[in-house]
mmCIF file of the C-alpha atoms, coordinates in Angstrom:
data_MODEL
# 
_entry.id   MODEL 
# 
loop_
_atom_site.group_PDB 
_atom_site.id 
_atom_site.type_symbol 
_atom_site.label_atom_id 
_atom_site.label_alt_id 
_atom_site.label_comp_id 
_atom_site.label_asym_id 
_atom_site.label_entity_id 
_atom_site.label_seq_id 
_atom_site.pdbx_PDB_ins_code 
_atom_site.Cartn_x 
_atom_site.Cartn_y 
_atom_site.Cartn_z 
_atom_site.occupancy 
_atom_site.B_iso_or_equiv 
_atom_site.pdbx_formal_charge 
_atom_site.auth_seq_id 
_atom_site.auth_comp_id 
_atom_site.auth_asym_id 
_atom_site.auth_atom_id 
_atom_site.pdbx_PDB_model_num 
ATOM 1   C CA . UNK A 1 1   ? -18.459 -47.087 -38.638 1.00 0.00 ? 1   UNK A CA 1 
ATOM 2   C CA . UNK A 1 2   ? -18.760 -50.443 -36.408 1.00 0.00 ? 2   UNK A CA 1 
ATOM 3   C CA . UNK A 1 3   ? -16.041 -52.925 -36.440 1.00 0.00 ? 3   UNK A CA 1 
ATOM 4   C CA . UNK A 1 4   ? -17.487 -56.523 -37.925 1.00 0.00 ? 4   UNK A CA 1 
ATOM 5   C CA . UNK A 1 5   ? -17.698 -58.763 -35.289 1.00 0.00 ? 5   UNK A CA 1 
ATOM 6   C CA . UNK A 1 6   ? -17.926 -62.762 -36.311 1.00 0.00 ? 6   UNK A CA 1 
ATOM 7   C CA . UNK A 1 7   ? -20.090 -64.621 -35.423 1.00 0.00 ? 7   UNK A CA 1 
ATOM 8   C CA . UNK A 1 8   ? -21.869 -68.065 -35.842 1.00 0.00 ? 8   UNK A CA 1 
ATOM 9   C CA . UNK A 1 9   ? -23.812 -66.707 -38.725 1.00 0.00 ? 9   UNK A CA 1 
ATOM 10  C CA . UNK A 1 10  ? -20.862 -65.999 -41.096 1.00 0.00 ? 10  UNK A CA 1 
ATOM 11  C CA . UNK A 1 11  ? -20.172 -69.869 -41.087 1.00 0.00 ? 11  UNK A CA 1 
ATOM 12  C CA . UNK A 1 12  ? -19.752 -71.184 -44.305 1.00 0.00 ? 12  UNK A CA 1 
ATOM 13  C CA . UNK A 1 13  ? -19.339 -74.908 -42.401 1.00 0.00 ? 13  UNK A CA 1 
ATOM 14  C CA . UNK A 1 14  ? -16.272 -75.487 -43.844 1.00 0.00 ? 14  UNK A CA 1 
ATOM 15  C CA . UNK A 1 15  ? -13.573 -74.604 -41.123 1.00 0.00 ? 15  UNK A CA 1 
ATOM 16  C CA . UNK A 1 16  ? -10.756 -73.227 -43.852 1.00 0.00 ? 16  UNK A CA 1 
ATOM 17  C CA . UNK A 1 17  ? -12.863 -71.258 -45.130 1.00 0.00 ? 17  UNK A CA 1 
ATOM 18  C CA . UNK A 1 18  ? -14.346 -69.757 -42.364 1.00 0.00 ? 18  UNK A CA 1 
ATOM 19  C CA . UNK A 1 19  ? -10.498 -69.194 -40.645 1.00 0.00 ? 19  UNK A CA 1 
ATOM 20  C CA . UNK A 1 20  ? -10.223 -67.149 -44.047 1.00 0.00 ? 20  UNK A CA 1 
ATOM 21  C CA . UNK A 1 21  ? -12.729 -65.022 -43.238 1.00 0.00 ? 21  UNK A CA 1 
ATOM 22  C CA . UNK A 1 22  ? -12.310 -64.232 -39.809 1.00 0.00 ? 22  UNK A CA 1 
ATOM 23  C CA . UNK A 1 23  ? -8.904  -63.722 -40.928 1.00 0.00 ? 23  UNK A CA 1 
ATOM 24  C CA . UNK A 1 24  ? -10.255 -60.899 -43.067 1.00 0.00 ? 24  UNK A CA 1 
ATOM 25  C CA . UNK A 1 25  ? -12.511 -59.464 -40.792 1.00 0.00 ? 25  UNK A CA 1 
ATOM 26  C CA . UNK A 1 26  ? -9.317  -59.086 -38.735 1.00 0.00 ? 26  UNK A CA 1 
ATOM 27  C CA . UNK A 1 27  ? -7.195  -57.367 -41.091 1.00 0.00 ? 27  UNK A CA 1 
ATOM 28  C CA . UNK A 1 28  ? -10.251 -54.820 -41.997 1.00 0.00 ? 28  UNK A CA 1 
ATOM 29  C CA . UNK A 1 29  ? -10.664 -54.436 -37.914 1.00 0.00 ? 29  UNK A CA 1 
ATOM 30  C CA . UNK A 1 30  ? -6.935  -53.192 -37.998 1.00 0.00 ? 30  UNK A CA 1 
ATOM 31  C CA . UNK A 1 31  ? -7.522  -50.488 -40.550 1.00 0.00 ? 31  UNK A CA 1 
ATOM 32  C CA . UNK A 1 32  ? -10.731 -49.784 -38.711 1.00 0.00 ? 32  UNK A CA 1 
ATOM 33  C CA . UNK A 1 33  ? -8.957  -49.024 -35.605 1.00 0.00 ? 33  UNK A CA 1 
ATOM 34  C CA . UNK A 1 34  ? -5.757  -47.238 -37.742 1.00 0.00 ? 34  UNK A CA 1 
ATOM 35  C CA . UNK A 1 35  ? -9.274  -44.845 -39.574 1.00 0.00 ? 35  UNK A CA 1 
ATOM 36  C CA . UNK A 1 36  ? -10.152 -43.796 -35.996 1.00 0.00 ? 36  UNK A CA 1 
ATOM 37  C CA . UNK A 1 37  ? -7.063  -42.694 -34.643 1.00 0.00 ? 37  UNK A CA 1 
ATOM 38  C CA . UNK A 1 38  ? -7.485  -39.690 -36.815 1.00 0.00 ? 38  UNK A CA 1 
ATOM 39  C CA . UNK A 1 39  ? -3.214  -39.461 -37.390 1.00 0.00 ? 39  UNK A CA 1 
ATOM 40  C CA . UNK A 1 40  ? -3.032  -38.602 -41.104 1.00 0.00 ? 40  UNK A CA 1 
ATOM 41  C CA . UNK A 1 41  ? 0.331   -39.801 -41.493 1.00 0.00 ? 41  UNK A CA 1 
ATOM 42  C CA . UNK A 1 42  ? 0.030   -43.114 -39.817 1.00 0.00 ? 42  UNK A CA 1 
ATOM 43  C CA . UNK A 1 43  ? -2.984  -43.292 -42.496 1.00 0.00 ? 43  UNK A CA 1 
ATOM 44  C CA . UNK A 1 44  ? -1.560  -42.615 -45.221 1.00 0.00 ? 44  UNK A CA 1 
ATOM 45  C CA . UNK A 1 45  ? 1.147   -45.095 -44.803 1.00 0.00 ? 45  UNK A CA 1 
ATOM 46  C CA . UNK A 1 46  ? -1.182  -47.649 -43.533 1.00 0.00 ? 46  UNK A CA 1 
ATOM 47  C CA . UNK A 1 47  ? -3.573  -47.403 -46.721 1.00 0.00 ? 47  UNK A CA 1 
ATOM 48  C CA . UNK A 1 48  ? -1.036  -48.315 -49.049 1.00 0.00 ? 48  UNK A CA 1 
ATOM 49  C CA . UNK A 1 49  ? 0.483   -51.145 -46.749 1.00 0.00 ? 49  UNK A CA 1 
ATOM 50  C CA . UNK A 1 50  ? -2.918  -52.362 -45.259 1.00 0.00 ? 50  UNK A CA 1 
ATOM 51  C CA . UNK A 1 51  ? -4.423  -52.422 -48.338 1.00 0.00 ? 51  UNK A CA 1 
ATOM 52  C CA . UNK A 1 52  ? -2.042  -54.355 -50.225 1.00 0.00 ? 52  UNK A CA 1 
ATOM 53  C CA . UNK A 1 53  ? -1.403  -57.140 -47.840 1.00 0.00 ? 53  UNK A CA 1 
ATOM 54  C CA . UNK A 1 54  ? -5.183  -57.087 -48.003 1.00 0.00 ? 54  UNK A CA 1 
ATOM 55  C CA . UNK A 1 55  ? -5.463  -58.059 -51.670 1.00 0.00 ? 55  UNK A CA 1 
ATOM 56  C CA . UNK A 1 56  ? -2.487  -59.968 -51.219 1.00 0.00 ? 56  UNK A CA 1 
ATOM 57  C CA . UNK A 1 57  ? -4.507  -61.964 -48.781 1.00 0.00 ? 57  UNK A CA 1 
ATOM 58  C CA . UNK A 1 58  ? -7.883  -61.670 -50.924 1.00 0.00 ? 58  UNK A CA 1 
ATOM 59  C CA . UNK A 1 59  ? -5.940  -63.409 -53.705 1.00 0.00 ? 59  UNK A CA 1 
ATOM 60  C CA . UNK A 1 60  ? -5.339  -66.273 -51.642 1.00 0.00 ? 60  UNK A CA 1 
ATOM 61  C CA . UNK A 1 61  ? -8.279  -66.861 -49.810 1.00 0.00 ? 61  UNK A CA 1 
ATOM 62  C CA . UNK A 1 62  ? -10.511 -66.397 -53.504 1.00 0.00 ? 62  UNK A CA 1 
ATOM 63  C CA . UNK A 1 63  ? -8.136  -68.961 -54.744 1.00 0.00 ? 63  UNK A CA 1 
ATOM 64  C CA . UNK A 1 64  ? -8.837  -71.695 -51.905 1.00 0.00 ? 64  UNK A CA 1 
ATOM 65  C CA . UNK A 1 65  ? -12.445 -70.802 -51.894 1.00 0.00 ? 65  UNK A CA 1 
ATOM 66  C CA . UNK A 1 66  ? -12.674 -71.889 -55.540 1.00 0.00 ? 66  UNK A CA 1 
ATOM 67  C CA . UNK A 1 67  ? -10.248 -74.793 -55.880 1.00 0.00 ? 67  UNK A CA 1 
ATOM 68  C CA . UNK A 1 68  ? -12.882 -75.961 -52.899 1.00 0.00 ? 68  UNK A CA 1 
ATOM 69  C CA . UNK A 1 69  ? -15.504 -75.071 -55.161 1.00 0.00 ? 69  UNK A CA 1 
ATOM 70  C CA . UNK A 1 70  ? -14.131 -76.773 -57.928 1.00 0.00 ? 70  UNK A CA 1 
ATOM 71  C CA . UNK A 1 71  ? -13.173 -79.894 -56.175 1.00 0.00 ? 71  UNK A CA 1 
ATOM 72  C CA . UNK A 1 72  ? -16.775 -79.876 -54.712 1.00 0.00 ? 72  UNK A CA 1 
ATOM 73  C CA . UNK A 1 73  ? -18.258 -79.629 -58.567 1.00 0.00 ? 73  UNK A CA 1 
ATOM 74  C CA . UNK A 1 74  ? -20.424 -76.358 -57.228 1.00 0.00 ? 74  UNK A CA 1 
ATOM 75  C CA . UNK A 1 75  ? -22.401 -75.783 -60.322 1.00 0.00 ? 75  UNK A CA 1 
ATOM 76  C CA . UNK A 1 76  ? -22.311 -71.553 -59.890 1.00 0.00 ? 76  UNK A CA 1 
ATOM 77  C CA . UNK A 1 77  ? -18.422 -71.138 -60.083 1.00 0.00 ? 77  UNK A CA 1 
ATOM 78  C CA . UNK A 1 78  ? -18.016 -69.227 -62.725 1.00 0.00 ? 78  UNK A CA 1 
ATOM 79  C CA . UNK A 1 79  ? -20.733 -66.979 -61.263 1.00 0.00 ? 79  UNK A CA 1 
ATOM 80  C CA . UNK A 1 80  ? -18.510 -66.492 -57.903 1.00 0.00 ? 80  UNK A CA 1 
ATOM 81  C CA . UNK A 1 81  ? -15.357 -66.626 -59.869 1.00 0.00 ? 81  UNK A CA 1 
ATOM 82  C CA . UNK A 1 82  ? -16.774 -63.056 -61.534 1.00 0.00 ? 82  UNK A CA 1 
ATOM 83  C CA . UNK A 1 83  ? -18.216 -61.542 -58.391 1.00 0.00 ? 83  UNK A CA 1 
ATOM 84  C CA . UNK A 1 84  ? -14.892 -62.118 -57.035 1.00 0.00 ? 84  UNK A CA 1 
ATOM 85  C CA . UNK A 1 85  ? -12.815 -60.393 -60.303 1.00 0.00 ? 85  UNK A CA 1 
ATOM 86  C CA . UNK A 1 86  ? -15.116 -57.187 -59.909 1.00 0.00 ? 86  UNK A CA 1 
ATOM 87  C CA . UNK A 1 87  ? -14.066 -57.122 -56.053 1.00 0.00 ? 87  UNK A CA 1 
ATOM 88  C CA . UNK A 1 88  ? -10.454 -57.575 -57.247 1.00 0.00 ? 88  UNK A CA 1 
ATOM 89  C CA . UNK A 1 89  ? -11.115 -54.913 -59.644 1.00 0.00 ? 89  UNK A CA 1 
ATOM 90  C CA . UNK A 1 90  ? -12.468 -52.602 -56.557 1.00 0.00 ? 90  UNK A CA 1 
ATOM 91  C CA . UNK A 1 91  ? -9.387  -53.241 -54.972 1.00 0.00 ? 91  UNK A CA 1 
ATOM 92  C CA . UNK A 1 92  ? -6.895  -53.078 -57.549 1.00 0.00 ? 92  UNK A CA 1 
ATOM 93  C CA . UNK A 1 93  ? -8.572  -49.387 -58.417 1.00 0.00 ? 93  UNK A CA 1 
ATOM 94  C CA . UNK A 1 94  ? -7.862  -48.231 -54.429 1.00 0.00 ? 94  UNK A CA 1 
ATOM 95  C CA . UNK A 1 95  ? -4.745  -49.526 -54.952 1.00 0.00 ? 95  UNK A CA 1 
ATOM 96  C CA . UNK A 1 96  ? -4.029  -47.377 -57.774 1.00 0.00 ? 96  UNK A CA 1 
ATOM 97  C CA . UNK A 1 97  ? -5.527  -44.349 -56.735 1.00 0.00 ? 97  UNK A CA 1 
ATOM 98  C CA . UNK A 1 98  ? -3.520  -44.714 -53.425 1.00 0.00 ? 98  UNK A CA 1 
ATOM 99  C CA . UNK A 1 99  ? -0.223  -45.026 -55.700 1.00 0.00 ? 99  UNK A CA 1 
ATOM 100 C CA . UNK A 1 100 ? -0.785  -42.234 -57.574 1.00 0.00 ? 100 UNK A CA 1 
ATOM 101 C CA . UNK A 1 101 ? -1.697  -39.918 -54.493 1.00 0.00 ? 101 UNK A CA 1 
ATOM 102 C CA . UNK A 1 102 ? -5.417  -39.309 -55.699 1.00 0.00 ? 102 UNK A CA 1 
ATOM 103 C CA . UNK A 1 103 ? -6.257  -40.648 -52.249 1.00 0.00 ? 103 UNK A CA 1 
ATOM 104 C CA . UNK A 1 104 ? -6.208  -42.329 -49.165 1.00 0.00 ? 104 UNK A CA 1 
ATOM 105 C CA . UNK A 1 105 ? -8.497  -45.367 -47.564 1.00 0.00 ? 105 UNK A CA 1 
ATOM 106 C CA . UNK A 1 106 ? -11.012 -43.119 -45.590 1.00 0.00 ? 106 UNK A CA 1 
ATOM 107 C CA . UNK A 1 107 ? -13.989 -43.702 -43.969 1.00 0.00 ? 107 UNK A CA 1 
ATOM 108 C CA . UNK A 1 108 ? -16.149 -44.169 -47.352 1.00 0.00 ? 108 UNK A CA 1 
ATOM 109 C CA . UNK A 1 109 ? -14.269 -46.892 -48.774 1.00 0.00 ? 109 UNK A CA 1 
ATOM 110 C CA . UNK A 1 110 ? -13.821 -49.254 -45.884 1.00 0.00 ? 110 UNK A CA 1 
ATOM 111 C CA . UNK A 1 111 ? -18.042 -49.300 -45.348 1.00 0.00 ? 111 UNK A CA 1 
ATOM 112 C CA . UNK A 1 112 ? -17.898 -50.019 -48.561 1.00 0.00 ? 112 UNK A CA 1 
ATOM 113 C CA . UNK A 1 113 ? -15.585 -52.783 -48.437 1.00 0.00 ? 113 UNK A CA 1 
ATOM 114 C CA . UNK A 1 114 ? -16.846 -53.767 -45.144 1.00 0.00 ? 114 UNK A CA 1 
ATOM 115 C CA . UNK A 1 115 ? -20.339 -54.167 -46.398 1.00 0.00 ? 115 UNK A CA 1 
ATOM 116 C CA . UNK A 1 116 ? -19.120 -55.810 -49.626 1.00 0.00 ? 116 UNK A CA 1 
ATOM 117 C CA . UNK A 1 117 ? -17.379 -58.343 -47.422 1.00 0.00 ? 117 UNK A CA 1 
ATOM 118 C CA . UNK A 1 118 ? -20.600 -59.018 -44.972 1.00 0.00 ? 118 UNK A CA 1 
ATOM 119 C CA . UNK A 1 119 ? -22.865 -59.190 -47.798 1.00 0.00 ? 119 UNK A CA 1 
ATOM 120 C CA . UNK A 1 120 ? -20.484 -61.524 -49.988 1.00 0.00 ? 120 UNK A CA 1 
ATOM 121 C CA . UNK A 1 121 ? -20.203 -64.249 -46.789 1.00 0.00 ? 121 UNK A CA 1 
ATOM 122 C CA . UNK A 1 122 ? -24.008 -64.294 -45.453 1.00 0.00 ? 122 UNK A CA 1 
ATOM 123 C CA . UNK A 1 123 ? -25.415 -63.970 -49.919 1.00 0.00 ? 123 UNK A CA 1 
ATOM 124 C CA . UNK A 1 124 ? -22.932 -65.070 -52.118 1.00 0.00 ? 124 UNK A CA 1 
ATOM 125 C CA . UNK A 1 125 ? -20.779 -68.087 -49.648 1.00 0.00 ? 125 UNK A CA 1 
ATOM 126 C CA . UNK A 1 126 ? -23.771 -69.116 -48.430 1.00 0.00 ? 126 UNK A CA 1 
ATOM 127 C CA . UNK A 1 127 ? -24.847 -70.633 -51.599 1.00 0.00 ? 127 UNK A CA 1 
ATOM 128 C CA . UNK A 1 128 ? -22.202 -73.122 -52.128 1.00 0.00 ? 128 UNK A CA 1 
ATOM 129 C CA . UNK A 1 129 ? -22.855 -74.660 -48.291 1.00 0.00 ? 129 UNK A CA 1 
ATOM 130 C CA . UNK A 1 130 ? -24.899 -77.727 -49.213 1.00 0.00 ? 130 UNK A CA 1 
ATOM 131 C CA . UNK A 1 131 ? -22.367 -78.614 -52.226 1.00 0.00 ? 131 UNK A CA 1 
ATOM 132 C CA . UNK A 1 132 ? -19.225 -78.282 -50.030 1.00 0.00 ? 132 UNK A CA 1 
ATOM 133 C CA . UNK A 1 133 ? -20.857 -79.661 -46.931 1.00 0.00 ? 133 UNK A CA 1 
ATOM 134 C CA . UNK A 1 134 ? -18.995 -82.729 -45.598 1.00 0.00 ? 134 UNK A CA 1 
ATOM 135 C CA . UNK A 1 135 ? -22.178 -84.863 -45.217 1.00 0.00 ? 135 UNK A CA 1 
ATOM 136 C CA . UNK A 1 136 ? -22.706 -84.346 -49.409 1.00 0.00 ? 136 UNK A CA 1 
ATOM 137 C CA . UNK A 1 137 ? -20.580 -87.194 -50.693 1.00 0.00 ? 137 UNK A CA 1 
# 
């Protein structure tokens, strides 16, 4: 399982919001590299505390992303608003499982989360470029 790399492509041209994301990308780097040291312990201790400071962080960035949205009229909020409450959703269930010992982040979930996150940025973000642009108003 690769590490995501940013690049030019994941630009949503709106600087904020693309700190946010690399942001992200950084924090799902770190559990990355915490998945392939292969120490169990270290794991399990980092998959409850990565994984809440990451939907800790989630929260917040969603939140900006959508008071830009708002502010910006984009006509497909309440589209993104529920493609981000079913990620939430994802999360919150990790979280859970996590709490109540029924697992640990492993290899499985973090592609999945990974790819969720690519996909989201270069499909779903990239919609709302040309109403948030600077150059619109």
């Amino acid at each position: 399982m690769p590490k995501i790399e940013w690049d030019p492509s994941f630009s949503v041209g709106n600087a904020l919001l693309d700190e946010q994301h690399q942001k992200w990308i950084v924090i799902m780097n770190d559990l990355h590299d915490t998945l392939m040291e292969g120490d169990s312990d270290r794991l399990i201790k980092a998959s409850k505390t990565t994984l809440d400071g990451m939907a800790d962080y989630v929260r917040y960035h969603f939140s900006c992303e959508e008071e830009i949205m708002r502010e910006h009229d984009y006509s497909d909020l309440a589209t993104h608003q529920a493609i981000h409450e079913k990620f939430m959703g994802r999360i919150e269930k990790h979280q859970q499982d996590i709490d109540n010992g029924l697992c640990v982040l492993n290899s499985k979930i973090m592609r999945s989360m990974q790819k969720w996150l690519q996909e989201h940025i270069l499909q779903e973000d990239k919609k709302y470029i040309s109403d948030i642009s600077p150059t619109r108003k």
